[in-house]
N, C-alpha and C positions, 0 to 999 in steps of 0.2 A: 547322408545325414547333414543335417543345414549346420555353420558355421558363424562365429561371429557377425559377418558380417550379412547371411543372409538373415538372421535375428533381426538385426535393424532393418531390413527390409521387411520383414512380417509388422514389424513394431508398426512402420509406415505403411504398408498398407493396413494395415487395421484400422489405424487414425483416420484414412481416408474413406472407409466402408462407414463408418461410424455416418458420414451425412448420410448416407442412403437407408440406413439401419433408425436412423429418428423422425426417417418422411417415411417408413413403410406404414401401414392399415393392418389394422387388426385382421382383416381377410386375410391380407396376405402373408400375415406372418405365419397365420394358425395354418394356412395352404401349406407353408414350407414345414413346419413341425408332422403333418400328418405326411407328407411324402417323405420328410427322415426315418417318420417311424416306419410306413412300408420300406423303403431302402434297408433298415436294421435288417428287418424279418428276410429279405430277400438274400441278405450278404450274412446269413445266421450261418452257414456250412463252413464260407471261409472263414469266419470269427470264431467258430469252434476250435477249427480246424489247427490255428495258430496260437489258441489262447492252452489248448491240451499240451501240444510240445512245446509251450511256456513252462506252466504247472510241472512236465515230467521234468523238465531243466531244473525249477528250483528245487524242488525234492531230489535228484540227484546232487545239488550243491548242499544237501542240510537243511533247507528250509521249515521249521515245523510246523505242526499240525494248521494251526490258527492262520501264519500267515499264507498258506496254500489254500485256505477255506476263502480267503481273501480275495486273493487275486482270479480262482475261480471261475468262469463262466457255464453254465448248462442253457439248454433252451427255454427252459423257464425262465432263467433270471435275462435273455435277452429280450423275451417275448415281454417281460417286465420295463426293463428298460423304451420299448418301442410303446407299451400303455403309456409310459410316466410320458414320454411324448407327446402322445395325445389327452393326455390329460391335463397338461401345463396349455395347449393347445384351447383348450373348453373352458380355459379360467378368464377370466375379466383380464382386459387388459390394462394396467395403471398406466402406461406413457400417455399423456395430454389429458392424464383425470386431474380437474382443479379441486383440492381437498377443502380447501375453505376459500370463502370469496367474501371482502368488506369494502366500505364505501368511508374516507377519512372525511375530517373537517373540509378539506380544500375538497374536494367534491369528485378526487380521483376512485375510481375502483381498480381494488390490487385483489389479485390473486393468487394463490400458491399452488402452482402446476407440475405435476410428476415430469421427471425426465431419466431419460438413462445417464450412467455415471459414464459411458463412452467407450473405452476399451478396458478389458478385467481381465487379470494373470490369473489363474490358474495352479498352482503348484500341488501336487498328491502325490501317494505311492501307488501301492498294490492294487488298488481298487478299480479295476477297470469301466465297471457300470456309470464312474462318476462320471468319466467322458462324456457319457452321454445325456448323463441328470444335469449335467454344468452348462454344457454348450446350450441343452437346450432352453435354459432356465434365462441363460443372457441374452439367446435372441429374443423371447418374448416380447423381454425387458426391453429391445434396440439397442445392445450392449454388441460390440466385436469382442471376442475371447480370443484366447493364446492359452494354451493347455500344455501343462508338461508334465507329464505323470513317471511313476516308478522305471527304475530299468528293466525290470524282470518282466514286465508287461507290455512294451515299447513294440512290439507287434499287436500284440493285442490291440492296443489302444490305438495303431494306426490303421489295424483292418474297421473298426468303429469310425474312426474318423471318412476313410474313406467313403463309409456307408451313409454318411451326416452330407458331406458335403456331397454327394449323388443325387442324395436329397433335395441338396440345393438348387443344383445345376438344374435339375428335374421342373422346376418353378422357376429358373433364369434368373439364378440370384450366384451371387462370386461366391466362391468358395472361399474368400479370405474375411466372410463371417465368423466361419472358425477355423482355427489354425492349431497344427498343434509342435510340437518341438520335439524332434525323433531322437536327437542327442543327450545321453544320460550323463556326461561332459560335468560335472561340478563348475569348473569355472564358465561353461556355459549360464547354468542356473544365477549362478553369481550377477553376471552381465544381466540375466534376465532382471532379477528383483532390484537393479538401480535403472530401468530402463522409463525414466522416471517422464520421459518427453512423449512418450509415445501409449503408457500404460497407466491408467488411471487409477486402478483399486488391483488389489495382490491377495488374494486369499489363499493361503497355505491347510490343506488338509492333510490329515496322516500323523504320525506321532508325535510327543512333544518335544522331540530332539530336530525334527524338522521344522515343527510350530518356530521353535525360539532361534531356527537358525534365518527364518527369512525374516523375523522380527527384527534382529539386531542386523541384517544385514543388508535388508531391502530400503532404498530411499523414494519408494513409492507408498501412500497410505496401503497399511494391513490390518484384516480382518482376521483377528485369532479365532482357531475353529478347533474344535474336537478332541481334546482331550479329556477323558471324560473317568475320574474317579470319582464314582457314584454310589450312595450311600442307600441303604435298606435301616433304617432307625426303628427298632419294635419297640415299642412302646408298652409298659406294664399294664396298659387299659386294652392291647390288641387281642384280637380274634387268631390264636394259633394257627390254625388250618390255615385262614385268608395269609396271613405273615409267611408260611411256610411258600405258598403259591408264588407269592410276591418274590421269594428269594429264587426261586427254583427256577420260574420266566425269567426272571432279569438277569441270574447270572449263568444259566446253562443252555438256554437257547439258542442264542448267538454268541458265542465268548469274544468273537472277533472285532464287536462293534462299541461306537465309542459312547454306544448307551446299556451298557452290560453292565448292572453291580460288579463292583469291584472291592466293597466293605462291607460289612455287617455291623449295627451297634445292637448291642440289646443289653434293657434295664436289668438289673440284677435279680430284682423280684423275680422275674422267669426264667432265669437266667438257667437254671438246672432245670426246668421242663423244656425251656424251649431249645436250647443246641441242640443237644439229642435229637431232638424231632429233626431239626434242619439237619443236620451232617445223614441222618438214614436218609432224608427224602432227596438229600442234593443226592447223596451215588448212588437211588437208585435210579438217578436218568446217566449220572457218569460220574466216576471218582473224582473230589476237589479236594486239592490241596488245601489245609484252613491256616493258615496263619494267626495266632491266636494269642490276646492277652496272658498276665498268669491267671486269673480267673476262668480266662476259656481254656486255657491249658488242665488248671484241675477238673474242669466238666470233660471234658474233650480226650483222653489220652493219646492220639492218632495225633496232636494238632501238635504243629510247631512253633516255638516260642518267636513270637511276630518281632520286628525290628522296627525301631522309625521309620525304614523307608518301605517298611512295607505296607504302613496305614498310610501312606503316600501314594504307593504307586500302582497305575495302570498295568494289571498285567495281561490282560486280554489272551489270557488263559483259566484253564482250569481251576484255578486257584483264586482263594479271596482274604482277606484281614477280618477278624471279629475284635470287637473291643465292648467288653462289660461293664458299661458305665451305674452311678448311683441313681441318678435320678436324668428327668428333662433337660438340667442345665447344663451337665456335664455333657450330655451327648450334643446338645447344640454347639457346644464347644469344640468337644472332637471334629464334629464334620465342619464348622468353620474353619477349621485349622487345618485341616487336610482334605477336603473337597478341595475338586478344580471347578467347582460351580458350574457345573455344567447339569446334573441331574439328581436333585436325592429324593428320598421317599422317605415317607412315616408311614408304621401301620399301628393303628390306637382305634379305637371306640370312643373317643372322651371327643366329643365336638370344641372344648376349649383348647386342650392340647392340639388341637390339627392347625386351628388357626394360629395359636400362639406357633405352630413350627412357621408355616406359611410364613406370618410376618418373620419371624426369626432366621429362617435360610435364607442367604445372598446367592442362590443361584439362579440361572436361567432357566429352569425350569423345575416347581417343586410341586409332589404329590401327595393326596391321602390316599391311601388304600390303592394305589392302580401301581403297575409295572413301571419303571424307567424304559424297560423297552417301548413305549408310548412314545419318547420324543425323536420326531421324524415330522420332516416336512410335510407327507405327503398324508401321514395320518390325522397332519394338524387342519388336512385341508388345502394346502397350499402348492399340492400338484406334484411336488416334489421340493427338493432344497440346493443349497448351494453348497450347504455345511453347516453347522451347529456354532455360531459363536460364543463363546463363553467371555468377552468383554462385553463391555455397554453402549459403545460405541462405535458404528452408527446404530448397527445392529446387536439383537442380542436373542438367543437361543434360535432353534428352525429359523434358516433363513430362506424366505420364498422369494415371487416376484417382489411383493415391494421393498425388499432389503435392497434390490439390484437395483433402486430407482437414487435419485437426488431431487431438489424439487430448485426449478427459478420461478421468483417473482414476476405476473404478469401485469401489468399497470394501464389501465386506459385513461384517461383525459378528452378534455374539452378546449385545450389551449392553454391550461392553466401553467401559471408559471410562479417560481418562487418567489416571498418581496423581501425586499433589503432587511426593512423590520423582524420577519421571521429570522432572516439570518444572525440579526444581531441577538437576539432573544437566544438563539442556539449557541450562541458564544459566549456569551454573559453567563449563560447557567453550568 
């Protein structure tokens, strides 16, 4: 296991792959992504192999259901991982695309040209497959990464890495493209998120007790990702059947992902036709716990009287919150107030209400009529993702290749040079 001080040595080399990572060609990078993906598929037995006596370990320590759904691998989800490879591989490349280009009064033309942000931390749990959606999403970009993911998976996610960088070797590129950090060490992690000379962006995925631990802790720019209490809003103009759909995909599908309903609101006009419908059709795919208003409580007898933190909180289980509000306002209100802005839905008929939600939700990503299970990188297009932002800054919701870019101004001239006069006019004003 690496040590403080081989840290700063990964930190250092990364910084220095990074020139060789913003002079590669598009050939050559998509060359290296499609030999990672053969490499995955090739090293699928031993990633099996070690990611099973992972899984039996957490389930002997207690682990439940959700997060052993998690950390998980079968050969499909590798065989998946090695596509998103090549399909991040088939995407346009943004490094040296100039997005706008002008010509000012002095006669200079300046341009605004993509670049990589240079090296990017890494921080996750359970999730093993991200290893390989992250890594390969920064090299496109010409980004070096550093990866350090959960303890429970710390095999797992070094049999993946090994298959990444074979990858590399394979195309005669250092393996200190990606790197990953084998010690599950806290105050290792610690060291990592102030590793502020060597690491340029920190993106934390995984829950929000790890979200907010590398916020307040990291002294390097962070990109908040993935927490995701996501709202199903029915609306007294909606299509029953379509609402019941909407609830049943978004919250029983996946319960483990951080785009799973996680609330329900419903207007009160339907309020007695529609729970019913939903609580038979959610258990008949699997029993959900309903956390529930007094309102939903007198419809509902099975539901449990809901608490504040529980129209708050993610539970990435079986289980959801319902809240029976009066009209539109109220419910915009509710999910303002306890969304993490990350995904909500409306389900209505009324074309003004949909838009009136649209403008009215502040999150990164809002629907009429479609699942929250919808938002994904790779659904949006964009090959795969990095994580889900839920701030504004720089990025915000699926973040693809170009979340992983930064842009410098490129300036050409003729000899022109500044004159005194302009200067004085810049100071005067």
């Amino acid at each position: 296991m690496i040590n403080e001080t081989d840290l700063i040595k990964m930190g250092q080399a990364a910084k220095k792959v990074t020139q060789l990572l913003r002079s590669l060609s598009r050939k050559e990078k998509d060359q290296a992504l499609f030999a990672m993906a053969d490499a995955l598929r090739k090293g699928t037995a031993d990633i099996l192999s070690v990611n099973q006596e992972e899984c039996q370990q957490a389930l002997d320590n207690g682990k439940g259901e959700a997060f052993i759904e998690r950390m998980t691998l079968t050969p499909d989800r590798i065989e998946a991982m090695a596509n998103g490879l090549e399909q991040v591989a088939q995407l346009p490349d943004p490094i040296n695309h100039v997005d706008e280009m002008w010509i000012n009064k002095d006669g200079l033309q300046i341009g605004k040209r993509r670049v990589p942000l240079g090296v990017i931390g890494i921080i996750y749990e359970s999730r093993p497959n991200v290893t390989s959606d992250a890594a390969g999403l920064c090299f496109k970009t010409g980004n070096a990464v550093i990866l350090r993911g959960g303890k429970e998976t710390i095999q797992s996610n070094q049999a993946i890495i090994n298959a990444l960088q074979a990858g590399l070797k394979a195309v005669e590129l250092p393996e200190e493209c990606i790197q990953f950090i084998d010690n599950p060490s806290h105050a290792l992690a610690n060291q990592f998120m102030q590793l502020h000379s060597y690491v340029d962006c920190l993106i934390p995925r995984g829950s929000n007790r790890l979200i907010q631990n590398v916020v307040q802790n990291a002294t390097i720019p962070t990109i908040e990702t993935g927490v995701g209490n996501c709202h199903l809003y029915v609306h007294q103009s909606a299509d029953l059947e379509v609402a019941c759909k909407l609830l049943v995909n978004g919250k029983t599908q996946r319960i483990s992902v951080c785009n799973a309903l996680e609330s329900l609101v419903v207007d009160k006009a339907l309020a007695d036709q529609f729970l019913p419908m939903a609580e038979k059709a959610l258990n008949t795919v699997h029993p959900v716990t309903i956390h529930g208003d007094d309102r939903c409580c007198e419809i509902l007898p099975h539901a449990l009287l809901a608490t504040e933190d529980d129209f708050a909180k993610e539970y990435l289980d079986y289980e959801i919150s319902v809240k029976v509000v009066d009209d539109f306002q109220e419910a915009v209100s509710h999910i303002e107030t306890y969304s993490t802005h990350h995904s909500d839905v409306i389900a209505t008929q009324d074309y003004q209400v949909a838009n009136d939600f649209l403008n009215a939700i502040d999150s990164a990503c809002v629907y009429v009529n479609a699942s929250s299970r919808f938002t994904d990188g790779e659904v949006f297009g964009f090959g795969g993702e990095i994580g889900i932002s839920t701030q504004k800054l720089h990025a915000r919701g699926p973040m693809g290749l170009e979340a992983l870019t930064s842009y410098k101004y490129i300036i050409y001239g003729q000899g022109q040079i500044r004159s005194s006069s302009l200067i004085k006019r810049h100071l005067s004003s």
